[in-house]
C-alpha positions as CSV (number, residue, x, y, z in Angstrom):
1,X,17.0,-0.4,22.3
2,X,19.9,2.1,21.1
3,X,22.9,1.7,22.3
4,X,26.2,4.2,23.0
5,X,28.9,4.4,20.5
6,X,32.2,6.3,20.2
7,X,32.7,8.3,17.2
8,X,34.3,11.6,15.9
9,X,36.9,12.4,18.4
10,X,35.3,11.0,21.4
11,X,31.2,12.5,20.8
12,X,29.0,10.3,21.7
13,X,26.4,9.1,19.4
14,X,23.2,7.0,19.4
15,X,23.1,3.7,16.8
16,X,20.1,2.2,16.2
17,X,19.2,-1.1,15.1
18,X,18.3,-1.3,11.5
19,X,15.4,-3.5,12.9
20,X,14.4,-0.8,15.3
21,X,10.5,0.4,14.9
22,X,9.8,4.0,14.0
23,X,8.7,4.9,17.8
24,X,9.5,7.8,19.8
25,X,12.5,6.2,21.4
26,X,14.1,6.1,17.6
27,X,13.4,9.7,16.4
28,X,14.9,10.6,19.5
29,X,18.2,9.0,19.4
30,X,18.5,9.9,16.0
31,X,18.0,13.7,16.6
32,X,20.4,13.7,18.7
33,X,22.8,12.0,17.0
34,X,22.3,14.5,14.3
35,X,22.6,17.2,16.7
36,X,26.0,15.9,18.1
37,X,27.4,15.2,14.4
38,X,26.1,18.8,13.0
39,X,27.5,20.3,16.4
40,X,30.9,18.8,15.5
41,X,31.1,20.4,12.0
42,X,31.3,23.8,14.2
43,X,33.8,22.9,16.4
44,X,37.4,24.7,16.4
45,X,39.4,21.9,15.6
46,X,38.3,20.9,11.8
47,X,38.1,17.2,10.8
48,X,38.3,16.0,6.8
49,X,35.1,17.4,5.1
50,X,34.2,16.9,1.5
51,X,31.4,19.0,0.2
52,X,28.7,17.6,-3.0
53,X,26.4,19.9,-4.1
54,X,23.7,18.6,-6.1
55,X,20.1,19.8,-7.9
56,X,17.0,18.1,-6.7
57,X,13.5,19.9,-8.4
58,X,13.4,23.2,-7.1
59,X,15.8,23.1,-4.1
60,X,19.5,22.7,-3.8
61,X,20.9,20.0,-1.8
62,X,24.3,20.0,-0.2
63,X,25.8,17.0,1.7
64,X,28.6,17.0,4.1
65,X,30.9,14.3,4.7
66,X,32.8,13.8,7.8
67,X,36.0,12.2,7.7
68,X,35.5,11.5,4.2
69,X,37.4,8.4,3.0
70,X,36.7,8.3,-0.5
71,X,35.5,9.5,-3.8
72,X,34.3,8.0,-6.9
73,X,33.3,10.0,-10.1
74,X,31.5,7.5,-12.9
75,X,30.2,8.0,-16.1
76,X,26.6,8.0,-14.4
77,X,27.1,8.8,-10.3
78,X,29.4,10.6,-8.7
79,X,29.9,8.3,-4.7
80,X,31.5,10.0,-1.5
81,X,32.4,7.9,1.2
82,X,32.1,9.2,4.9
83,X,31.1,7.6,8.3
84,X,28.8,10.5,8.9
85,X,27.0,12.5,6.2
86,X,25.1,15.9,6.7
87,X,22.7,16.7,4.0
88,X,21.0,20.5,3.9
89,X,17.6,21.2,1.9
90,X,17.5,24.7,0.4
91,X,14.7,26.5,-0.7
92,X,14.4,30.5,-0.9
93,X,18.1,30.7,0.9
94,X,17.0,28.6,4.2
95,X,17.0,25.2,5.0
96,X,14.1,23.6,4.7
97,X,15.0,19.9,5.5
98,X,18.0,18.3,7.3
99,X,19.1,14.5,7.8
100,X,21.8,12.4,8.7
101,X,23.5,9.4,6.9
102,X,26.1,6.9,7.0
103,X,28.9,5.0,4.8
104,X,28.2,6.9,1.3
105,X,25.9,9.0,-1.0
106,X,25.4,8.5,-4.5
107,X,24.6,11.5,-6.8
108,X,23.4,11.1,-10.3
109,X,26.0,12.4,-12.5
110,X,22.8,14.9,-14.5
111,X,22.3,16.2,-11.1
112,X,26.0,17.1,-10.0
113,X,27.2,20.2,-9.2
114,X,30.2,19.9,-8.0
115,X,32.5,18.1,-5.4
116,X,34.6,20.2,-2.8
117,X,37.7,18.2,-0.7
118,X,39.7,19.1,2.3
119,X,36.8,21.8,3.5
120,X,36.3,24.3,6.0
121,X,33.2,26.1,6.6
122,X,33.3,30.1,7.1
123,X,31.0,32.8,8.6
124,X,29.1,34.0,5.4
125,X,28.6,37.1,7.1
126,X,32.4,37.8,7.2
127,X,34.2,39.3,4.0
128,X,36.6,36.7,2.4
129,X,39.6,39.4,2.1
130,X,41.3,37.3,-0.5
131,X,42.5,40.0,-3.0
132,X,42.7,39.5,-6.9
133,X,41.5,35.9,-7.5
134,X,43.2,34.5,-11.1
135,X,39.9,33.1,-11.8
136,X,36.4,32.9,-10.9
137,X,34.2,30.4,-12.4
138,X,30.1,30.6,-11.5
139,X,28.1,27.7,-11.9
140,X,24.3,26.9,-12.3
141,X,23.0,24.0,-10.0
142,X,19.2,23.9,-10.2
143,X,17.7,27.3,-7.8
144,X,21.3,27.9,-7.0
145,X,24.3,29.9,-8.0
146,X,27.9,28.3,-7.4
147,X,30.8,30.8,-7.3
148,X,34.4,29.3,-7.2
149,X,37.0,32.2,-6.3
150,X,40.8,31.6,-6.3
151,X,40.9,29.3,-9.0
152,X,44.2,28.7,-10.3
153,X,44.2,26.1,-13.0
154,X,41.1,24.1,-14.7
155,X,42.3,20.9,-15.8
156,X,40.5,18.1,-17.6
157,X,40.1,14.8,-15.8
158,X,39.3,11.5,-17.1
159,X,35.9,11.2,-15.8
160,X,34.2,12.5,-19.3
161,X,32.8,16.5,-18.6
162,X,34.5,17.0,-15.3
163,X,37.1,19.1,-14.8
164,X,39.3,19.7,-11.5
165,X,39.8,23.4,-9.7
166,X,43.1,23.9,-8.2
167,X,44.0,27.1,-6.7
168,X,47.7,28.8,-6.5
169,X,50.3,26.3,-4.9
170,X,50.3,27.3,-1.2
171,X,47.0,28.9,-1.5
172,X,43.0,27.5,-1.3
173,X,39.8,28.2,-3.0
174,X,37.0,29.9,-1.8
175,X,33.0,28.6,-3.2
176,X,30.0,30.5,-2.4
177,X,26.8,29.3,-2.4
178,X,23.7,31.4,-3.7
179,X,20.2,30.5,-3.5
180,X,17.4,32.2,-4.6
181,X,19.7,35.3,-4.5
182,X,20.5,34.7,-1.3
183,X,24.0,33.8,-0.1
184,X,23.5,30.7,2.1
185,X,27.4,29.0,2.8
186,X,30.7,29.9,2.0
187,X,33.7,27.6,2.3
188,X,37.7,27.1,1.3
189,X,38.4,23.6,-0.1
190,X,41.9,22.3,-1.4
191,X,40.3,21.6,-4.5
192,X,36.6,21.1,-6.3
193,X,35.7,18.4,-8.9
194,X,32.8,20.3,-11.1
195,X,30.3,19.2,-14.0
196,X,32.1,21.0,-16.7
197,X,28.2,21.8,-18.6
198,X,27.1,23.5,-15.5
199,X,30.6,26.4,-15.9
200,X,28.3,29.7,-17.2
201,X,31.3,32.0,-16.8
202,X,35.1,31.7,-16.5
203,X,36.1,35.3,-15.7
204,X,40.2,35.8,-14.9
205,X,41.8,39.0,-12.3
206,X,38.5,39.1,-10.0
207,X,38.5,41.4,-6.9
208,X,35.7,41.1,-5.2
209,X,34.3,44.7,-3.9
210,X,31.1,45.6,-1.4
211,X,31.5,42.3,1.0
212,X,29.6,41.2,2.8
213,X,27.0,40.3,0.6
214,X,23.3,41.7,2.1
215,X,20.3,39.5,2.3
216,X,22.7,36.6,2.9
217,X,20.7,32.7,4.2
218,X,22.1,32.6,7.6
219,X,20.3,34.1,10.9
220,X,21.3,37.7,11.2
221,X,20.3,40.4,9.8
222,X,22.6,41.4,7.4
């Protein structure tokens, strides 16, 4: 049996016993739990998020923290820590596969992308409007293309072949997401951890021009 639990600001969630069978009883608890978690990444009132965006074959994986508590970048693995993780299968710019997982996620550091904090998800439909960005950096993460707007400083950390994206003080960046040339999320973040190998271009005084972007992931018609 499942039983009721209070989390995220007072949703209610389903937790099921790790010795729970695979029945119908607990795919259906966890689907809604899912439902009420991804629900909440919508809602007006933002929480913490931390973005990872990682390569996986032919698809591009990005997982979602909730509340994220902590974040660990190794010499092999990158780790974020988060009660509630949301992680999106892409393929051909739509989602192909969707789960939900708790405590933390470990990425191998030859599959890193890069690591957003402090997120907020926006309409990808909707043009950004941010003006002259001092840099832009675009990075390749298996079928996608990562574009970080806004960038003021790239900065060396400790972490060997990582390197940390601030924007202007006061200000945030902006990453969009391609996949298979299609535009599937955009997002601000306070700042991005990336794998320094996966940098193809480091352009500086970008305006973007001709947004919003056609044949973009989500479900309209633009």
């Amino acid at each position: 049996m499942s039983k009721e639990v209070k989390l995220l600001n007072g949703l209610v969630f389903f937790e099921v016993p790790r010795d729970a069978g695979v029945n119908a009883d607990t795919i259906a608890a966890l689907e809604v739990q899912l439902q009420a978690t991804d629900a909440a990444v919508k809602k007006a009132d933002p929480v913490p998020f931390a973005v990872i965006q990682y390569e996986c074959g032919n698809c591009c994986i990005e997982a979602l923290g909730i509340n994220f508590r902590a974040k660990r970048i190794c010499k092999d693995r990158v780790v974020l820590s988060a009660p509630d993780i949301i992680t999106k299968a892409y393929h051909d710019g739509r989602v192909i596969d969707k789960q939900l997982s708790h405590t933390k996620i470990i990425i191998m550091r030859n599959h890193f992308c890069i690591l957003e904090l402090c997120t907020t998800e926006l309409d990808p439909c909707a043009p950004l409007n941010i003006g002259v960005s001092p840099m832009a950096l675009e990075l390749h993460c298996g079928a996608c293309c990562i574009k970080a707007l806004n960038v003021g400083t790239v900065t060396n950390v400790d972490a060997a072949g990582v390197s940390l994206l601030a924007p202007p003080a006061g200000q945030l960046l902006y990453v969009k997401s391609f996949n298979n040339g299609k535009l599937i999320s955009v997002r601000s973040a306070k700042s991005a951890f990336v794998e320094t190998s996966r940098i193809c271009s480091h352009e500086q005084d970008v305006l973007e021009v001709g947004e919003p972007q056609w044949a973009c992931g989500c479900k309209c018609e633009c």
